[in-house]
C-alpha positions as CSV (number, residue, x, y, z in Angstrom):
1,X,-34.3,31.5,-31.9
2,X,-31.3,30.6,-33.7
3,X,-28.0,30.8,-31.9
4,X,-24.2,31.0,-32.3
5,X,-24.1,27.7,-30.5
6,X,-24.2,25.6,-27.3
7,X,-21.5,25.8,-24.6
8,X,-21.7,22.5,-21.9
9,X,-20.6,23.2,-18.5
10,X,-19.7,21.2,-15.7
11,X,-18.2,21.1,-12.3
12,X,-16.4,17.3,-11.3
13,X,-14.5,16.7,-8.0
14,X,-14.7,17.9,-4.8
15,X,-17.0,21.7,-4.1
16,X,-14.8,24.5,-3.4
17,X,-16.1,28.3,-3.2
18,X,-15.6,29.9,-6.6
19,X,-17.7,27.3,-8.9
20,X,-20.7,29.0,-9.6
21,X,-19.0,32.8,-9.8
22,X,-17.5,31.0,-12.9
23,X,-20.6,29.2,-13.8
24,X,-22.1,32.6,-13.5
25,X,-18.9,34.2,-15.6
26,X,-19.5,32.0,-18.4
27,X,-23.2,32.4,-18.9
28,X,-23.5,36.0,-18.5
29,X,-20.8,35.6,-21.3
30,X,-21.9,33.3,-23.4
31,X,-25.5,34.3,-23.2
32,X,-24.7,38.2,-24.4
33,X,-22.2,36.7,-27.4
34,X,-25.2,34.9,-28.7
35,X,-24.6,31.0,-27.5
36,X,-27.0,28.6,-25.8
37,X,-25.6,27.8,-22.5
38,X,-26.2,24.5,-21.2
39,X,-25.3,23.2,-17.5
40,X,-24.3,19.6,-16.9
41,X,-25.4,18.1,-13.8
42,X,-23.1,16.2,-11.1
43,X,-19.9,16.7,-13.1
44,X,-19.4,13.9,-15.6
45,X,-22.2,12.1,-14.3
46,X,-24.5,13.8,-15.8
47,X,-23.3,12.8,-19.5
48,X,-23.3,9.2,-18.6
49,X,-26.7,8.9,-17.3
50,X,-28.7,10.7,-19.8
51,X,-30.7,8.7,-21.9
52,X,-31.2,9.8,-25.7
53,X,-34.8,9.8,-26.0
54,X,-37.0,12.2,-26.2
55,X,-39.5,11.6,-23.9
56,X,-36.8,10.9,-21.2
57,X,-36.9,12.9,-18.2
58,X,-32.9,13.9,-18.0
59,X,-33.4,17.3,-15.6
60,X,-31.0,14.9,-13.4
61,X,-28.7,15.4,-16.0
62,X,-29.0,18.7,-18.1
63,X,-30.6,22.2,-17.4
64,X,-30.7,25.4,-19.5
65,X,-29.0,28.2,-17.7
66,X,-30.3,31.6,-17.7
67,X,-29.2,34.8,-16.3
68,X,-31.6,35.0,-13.3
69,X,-30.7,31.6,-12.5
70,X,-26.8,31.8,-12.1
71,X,-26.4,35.4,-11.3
72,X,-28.4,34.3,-7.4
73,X,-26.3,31.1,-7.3
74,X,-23.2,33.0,-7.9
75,X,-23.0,34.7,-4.1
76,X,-23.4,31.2,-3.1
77,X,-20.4,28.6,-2.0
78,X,-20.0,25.1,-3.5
79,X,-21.8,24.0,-7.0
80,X,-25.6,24.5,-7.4
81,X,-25.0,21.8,-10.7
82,X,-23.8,19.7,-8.1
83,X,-20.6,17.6,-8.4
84,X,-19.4,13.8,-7.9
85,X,-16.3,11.4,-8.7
86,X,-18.0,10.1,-11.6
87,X,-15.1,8.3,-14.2
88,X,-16.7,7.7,-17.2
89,X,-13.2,5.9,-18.6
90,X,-13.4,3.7,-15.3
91,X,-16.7,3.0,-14.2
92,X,-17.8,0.2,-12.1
93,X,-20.6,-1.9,-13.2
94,X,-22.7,-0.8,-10.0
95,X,-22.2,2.6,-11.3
96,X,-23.4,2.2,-14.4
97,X,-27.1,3.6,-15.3
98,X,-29.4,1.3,-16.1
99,X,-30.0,2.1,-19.8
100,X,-26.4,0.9,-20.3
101,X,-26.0,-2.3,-18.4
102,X,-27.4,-4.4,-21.0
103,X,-24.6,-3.0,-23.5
104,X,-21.3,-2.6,-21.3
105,X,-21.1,-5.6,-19.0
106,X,-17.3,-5.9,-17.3
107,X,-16.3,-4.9,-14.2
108,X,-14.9,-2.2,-15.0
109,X,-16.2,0.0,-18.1
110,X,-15.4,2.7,-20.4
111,X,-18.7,4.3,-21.5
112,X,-16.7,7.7,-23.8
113,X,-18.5,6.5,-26.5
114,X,-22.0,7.1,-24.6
115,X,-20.3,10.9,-23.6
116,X,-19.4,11.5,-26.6
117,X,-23.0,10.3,-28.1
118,X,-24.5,12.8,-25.2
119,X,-22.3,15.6,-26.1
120,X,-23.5,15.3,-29.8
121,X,-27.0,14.4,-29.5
122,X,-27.2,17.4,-26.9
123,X,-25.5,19.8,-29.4
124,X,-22.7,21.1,-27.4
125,X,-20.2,22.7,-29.5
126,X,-17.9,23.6,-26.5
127,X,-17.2,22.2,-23.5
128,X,-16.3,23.9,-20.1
129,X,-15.1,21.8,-17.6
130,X,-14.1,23.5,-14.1
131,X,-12.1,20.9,-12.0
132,X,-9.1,19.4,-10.3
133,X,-6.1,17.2,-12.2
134,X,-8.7,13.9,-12.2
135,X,-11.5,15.5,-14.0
136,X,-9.6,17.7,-16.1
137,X,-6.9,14.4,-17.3
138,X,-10.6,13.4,-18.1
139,X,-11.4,16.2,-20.4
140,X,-7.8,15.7,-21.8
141,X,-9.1,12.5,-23.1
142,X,-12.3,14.0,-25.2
143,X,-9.9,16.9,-26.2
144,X,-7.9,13.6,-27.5
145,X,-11.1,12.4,-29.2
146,X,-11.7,15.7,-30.6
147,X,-14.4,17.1,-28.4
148,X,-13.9,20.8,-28.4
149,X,-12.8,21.6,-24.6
150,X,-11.8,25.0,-22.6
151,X,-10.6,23.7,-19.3
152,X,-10.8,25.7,-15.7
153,X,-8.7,24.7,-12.8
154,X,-9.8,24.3,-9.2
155,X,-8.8,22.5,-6.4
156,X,-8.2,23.4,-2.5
157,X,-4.6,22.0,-2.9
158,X,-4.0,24.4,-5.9
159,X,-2.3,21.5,-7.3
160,X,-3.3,21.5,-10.8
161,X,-0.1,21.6,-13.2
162,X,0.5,24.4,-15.3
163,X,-1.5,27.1,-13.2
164,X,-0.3,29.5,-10.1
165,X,-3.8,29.2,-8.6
166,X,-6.6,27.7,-8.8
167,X,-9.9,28.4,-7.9
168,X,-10.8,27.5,-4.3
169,X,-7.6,27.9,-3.0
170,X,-7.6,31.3,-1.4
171,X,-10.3,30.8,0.6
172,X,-8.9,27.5,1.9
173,X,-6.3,29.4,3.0
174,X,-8.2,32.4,4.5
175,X,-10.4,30.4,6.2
176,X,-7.5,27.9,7.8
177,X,-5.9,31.3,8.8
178,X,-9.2,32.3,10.9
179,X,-10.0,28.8,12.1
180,X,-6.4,28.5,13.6
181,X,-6.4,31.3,14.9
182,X,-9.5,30.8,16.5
183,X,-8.4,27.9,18.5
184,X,-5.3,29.6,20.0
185,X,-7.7,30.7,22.5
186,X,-8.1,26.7,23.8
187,X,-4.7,25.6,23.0
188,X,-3.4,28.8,25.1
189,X,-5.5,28.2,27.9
190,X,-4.7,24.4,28.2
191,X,-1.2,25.7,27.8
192,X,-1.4,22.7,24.6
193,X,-0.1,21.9,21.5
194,X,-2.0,22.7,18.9
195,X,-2.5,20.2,15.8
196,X,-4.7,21.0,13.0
197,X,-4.9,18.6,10.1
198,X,-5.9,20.3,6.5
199,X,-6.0,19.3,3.2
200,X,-3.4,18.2,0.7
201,X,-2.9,14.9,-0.6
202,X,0.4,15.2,-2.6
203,X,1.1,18.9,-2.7
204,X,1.5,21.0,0.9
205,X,0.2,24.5,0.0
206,X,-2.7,23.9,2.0
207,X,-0.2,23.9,4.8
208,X,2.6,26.1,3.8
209,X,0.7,29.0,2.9
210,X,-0.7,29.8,5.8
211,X,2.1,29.0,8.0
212,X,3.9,31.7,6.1
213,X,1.2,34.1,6.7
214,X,1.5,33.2,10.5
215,X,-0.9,30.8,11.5
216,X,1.3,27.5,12.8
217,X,4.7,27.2,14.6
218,X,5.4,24.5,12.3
219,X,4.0,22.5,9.1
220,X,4.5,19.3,7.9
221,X,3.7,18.4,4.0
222,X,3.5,15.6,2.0
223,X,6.6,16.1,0.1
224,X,8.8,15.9,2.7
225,X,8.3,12.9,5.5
226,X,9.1,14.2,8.8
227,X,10.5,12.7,12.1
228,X,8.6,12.5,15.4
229,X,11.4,13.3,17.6
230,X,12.2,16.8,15.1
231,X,8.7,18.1,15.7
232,X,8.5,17.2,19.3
233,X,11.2,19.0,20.2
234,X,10.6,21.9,18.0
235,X,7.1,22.1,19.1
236,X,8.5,21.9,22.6
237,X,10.8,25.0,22.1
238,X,8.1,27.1,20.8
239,X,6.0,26.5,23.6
240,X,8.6,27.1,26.4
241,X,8.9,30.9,24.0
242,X,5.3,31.8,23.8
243,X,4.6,33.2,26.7
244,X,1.0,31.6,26.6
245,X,2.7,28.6,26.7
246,X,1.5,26.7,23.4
247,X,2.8,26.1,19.8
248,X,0.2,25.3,16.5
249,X,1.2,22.7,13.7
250,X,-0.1,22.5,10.6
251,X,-0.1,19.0,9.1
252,X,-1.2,18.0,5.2
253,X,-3.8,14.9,5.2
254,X,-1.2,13.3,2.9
255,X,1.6,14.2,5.8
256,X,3.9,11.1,6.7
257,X,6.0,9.8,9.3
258,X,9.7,9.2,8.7
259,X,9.4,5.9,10.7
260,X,6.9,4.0,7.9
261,X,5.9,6.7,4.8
262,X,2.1,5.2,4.9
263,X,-0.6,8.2,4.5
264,X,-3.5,8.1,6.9
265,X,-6.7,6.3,5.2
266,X,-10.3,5.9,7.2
267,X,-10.7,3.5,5.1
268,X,-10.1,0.9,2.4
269,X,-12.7,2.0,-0.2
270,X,-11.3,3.0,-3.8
271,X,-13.1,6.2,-5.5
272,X,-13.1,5.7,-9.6
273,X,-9.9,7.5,-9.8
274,X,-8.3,5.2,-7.8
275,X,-8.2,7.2,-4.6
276,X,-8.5,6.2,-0.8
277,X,-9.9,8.7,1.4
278,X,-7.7,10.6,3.3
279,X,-7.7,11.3,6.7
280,X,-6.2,10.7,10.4
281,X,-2.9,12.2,10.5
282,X,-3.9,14.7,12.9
283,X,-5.2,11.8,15.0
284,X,-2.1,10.3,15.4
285,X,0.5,12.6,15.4
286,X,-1.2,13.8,18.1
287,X,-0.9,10.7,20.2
288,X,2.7,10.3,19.0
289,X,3.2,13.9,20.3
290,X,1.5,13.5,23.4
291,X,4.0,10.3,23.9
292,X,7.2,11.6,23.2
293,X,6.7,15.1,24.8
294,X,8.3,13.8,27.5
295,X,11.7,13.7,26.3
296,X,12.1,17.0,25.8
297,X,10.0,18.6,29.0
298,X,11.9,17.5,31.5
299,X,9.8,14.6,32.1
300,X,6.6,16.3,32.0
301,X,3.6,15.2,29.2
302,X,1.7,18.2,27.1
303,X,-1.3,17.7,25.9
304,X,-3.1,18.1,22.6
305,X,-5.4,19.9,21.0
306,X,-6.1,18.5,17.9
307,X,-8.4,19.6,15.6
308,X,-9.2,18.6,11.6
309,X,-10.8,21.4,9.8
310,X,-11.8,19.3,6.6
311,X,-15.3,20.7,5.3
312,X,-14.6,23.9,7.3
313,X,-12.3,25.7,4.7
314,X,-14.5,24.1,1.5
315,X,-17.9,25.7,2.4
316,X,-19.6,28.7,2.5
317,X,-19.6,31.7,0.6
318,X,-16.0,32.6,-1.9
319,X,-13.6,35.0,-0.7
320,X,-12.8,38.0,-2.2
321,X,-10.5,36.5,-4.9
322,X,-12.2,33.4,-5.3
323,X,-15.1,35.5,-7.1
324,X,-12.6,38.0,-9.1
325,X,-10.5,34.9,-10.7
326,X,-13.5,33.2,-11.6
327,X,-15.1,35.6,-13.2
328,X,-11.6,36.2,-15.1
329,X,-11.4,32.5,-16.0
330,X,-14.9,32.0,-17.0
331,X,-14.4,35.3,-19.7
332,X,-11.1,33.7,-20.7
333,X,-12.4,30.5,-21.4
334,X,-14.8,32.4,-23.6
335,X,-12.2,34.4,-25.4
336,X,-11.1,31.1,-27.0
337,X,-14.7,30.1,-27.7
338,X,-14.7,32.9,-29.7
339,X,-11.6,32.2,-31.6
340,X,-12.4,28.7,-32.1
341,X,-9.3,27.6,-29.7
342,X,-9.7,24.7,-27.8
343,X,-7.8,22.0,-25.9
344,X,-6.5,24.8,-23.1
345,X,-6.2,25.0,-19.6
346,X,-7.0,28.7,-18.3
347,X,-4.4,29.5,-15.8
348,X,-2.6,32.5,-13.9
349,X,1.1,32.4,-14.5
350,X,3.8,35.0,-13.0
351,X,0.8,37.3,-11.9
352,X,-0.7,37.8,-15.4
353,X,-3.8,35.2,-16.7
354,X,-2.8,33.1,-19.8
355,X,-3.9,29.9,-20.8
356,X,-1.9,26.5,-21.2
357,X,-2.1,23.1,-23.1
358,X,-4.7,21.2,-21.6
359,X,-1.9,18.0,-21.8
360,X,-0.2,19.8,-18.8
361,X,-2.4,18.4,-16.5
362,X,-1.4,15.4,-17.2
363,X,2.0,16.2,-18.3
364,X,3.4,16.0,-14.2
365,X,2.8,16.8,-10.8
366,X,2.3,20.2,-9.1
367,X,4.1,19.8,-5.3
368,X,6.0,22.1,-3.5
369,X,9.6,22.6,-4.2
370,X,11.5,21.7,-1.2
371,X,14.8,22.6,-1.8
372,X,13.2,26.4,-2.4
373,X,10.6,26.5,-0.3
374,X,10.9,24.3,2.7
375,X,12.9,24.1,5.6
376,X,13.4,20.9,6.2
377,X,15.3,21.3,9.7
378,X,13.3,24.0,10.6
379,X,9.4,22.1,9.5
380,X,8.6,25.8,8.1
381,X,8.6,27.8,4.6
382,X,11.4,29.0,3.7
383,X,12.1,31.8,1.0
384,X,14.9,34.2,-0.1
385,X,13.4,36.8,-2.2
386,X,9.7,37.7,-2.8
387,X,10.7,39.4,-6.3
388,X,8.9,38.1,-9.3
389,X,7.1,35.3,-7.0
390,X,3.7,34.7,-7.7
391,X,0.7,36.0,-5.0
392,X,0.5,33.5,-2.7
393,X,4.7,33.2,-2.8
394,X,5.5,29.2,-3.6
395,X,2.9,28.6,-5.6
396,X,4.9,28.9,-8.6
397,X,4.3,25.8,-11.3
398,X,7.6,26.9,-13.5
């Protein structure tokens, strides 16, 4: 059967609820315009381990998607192509397949020529990658090459550049509301603070948002290093007014103390993008808070309940909007297909979906704006108008 031509797919990064209603978006799509669709398997991963032979067995690599097989996967959470961290401009030699360790033999290696072999040998015409800043700066780098790529953001932190949201993000946001919520019922009966640690490694809208909607007291993000004895005694103040007798705090993984601006790691292991994993803040901010409590209870200690939601808001089944925007990015990205346009972000900018340069993802970092949005006295959102903001308020990348 002859076709229009092949469209690639793939998901890189972390899983957030959302991927396969846009996997499912672009098929459908694709499928009824007349193009072969073809889905890449764990991310880039899956074009650096496939071996161009013919007899090779690569279904850990490549499938043909059909209809029937994404329109089931896409009421499901996560990515059923699966996903990893996979660098192909940065990858270790233990990484490495075994086909290619004969040919690329440092340390550290840059297999694009092997993608790029893949991507041609496999036919792919267009690409669709769905992912945060790393694998998308990736996809700028074929796009560089001249691979023909139609990028779609997600990430939890919604910190992709040149976007107002991206996929994933609102049910983060949803589900940190209900979770929170959820453990009032402990902290208020310990008569407690309450600390939840959530995502967000450079930008604090994991945090922010739902304080604004009313889930914490307080939040504390990465762009703005806070000090112990401020939260303590904030914290303190809305306790001694809730007449439960608790106050919530939401703190960002990539959260810091004033004192020594280190983030929280468990550990000392590097993924390909150069990345620690986060994680810990929550621990001790707790103990800090427990410490200094003191000081401003007339001698008496509160204690914590601290809680880190972490997988919690990534799993499961999408929200309501994290199935309508994916199925509006995955049509967009096929509206340039079309056109033969390539090299474009798909975004959602002052309420209305557009599409961007794919260099903007590269082109800076998406954080929150302080001086707009943040009360830094106060360690809560702050805004003066909600005219011509975006949905979710200060998520605004202009």
């Amino acid at each position: 059967m002859t076709t229009r031509g092949t469209i690639g797919i793939l998901t890189g990064g972390g899983d957030v609820p959302g991927l396969n209603p846009a996997i499912r978006a672009v098929t459908f799509r694709a499928l009824r315009e007349g193009y072969r669709v073809l889905g890449i398997r764990r991310g880039w991963a899956g074009l650096v381990d496939y071996i161009r032979e013919p007899d090779a067995d690569n279904s850990n690599c490549v499938r043909e998607l059909t209809e029937e097989t994404v329109n089931r996967a896409a009421r499901t959470g996560g990515t059923f192509l699966h996903t990893s961290r996979t660098r192909p401009s940065h990858l270790p030699q233990n990484a490495l397949p075994p086909h290619l360790r004969s040919t690329y033999t440092d340390e550290i290696n840059d297999v694009t020529p092997e993608v790029i072999k893949n991507l041609d040998y496999l036919g792919i015409d267009y690409l669709i990658p769905i992912g945060g800043d790393d694998t998308l700066s990736y996809a700028q780098r074929l796009h560089e090459l001249g691979v023909k790529v139609v990028a779609i953001p997600k990430t939890m932190d919604n910190d992709v550049p040149g976007t107002d949201y991206c996929i994933g993000f609102s049910t983060c946001v949803t589900r940190t509301i209900e979770l929170t919520h959820k453990l009032r019922t402990s902290a208020g009966s310990h008569e407690r603070f309450l600390v939840i640690e959530v995502f967000g490694r450079y930008a604090g809208y994991t945090a922010l948002v739902p304080t604004i909607a009313g889930a914490a007291d307080r939040c504390l993000i990465p762009e703005h290093p806070f000090q112990l004895d401020q939260v303590t005694e904030l914290l303190v103040a809305d306790r001694k007014r809730n007449p439960s007798n608790y106050a919530v705090v939401l703190v960002s993984e990539g959260a810091t103390f004033a004192e020594h601006q280190e983030m929280s790691f468990e550990g000392d292991e590097v993924d390909q993008y150069g990345h620690r994993k986060l994680g810990g803040i929550g621990d001790k901010l707790s103990a800090a808070l427990k410490e200094a409590s003191p000081r401003f209870n007339d001698g008496m200690q509160i204690n914590i309940v601290n809680q880190r939601l972490s997988y919690l808001v990534r799993c499961g089944e999408p929200d309501a909007l994290d199935s309508i925007v994916p199925m509006a990015y995955g049509n967009l990205a096929l509206d340039l297909v079309l056109n033969n346009t390539s090299g474009r972000l798909i975004c959602l900018r002052n309420g209305c979906y557009d599409t961007a340069p794919i260099e903007v993802v590269t082109g800076r970092k998406k954080v929150v704006d302080v001086a707009k949005y943040y009360n830094a006295e106060r360690l809560r959102p702050e805004y003066t108008t909600f005219t011509r903001q975006p949905l979710f308020i200060m998520t605004s990348d202009v």
